[in-house]
C-alpha angles and dihedrals in degrees: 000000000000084000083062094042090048098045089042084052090047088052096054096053096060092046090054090045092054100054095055091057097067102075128065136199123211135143125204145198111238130169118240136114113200152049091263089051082052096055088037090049094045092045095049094054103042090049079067111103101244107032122116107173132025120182125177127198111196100187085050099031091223124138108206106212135200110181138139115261100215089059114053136350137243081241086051102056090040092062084050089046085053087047097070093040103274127133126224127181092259110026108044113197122253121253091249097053092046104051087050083073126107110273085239086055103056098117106173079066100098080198086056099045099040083059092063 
């Protein structure tokens, strides 16, 4: 009896262990300077498979992210973020995808962002 005990405790352990390995917590630089970067930068995240929050802060600059590590990868969701015109630390977007940005968005403009 104690063996069963024992094995059904073990168990239930690993499955506890297991669960806390799916989420994942990260924040992120990322360049924007307004409310429609907000909703750009969130969507863009949160379009990522794997990510399950997406949280972006426009007076600190810092996207709080929730996502599931065996799905995708912090290097992952910054290339999304570079798709749609938004610099990170490590993935810089392409001049393309930048100047496809909202004139109010251009962030890498010191007279845009000292407007905001």
């Amino acid at each position: 009896m104690k063996k069963i005990i024992l094995v059904v405790l073990v168990m239930m352990l690993g499955v506890q262990v297991q669960a806390q390995d799916r989420n994942a917590r990260a924040t992120i630089e990322v360049d924007g300077v307004c409310m429609m970067c907000k909703d750009r930068i969130e969507k863009a995240a949160i379009k990522t498979k794997g990510v399950k929050s997406a949280v972006w802060n426009v007076e600190t600059h810092m996207l709080s992210l929730i996502f599931d590590e065996r799905k995708t990868s912090i290097q992952t969701i910054e290339e999304s973020l570079a798709a749609v015109g938004h610099d990170t630390k490590n993935v810089k977007a392409t001049e393309e995808a930048y100047e496809s940005l909202h004139h109010c968005c251009k962030y890498r403009d010191q007279a845009v962002v000292d407007e905001h």
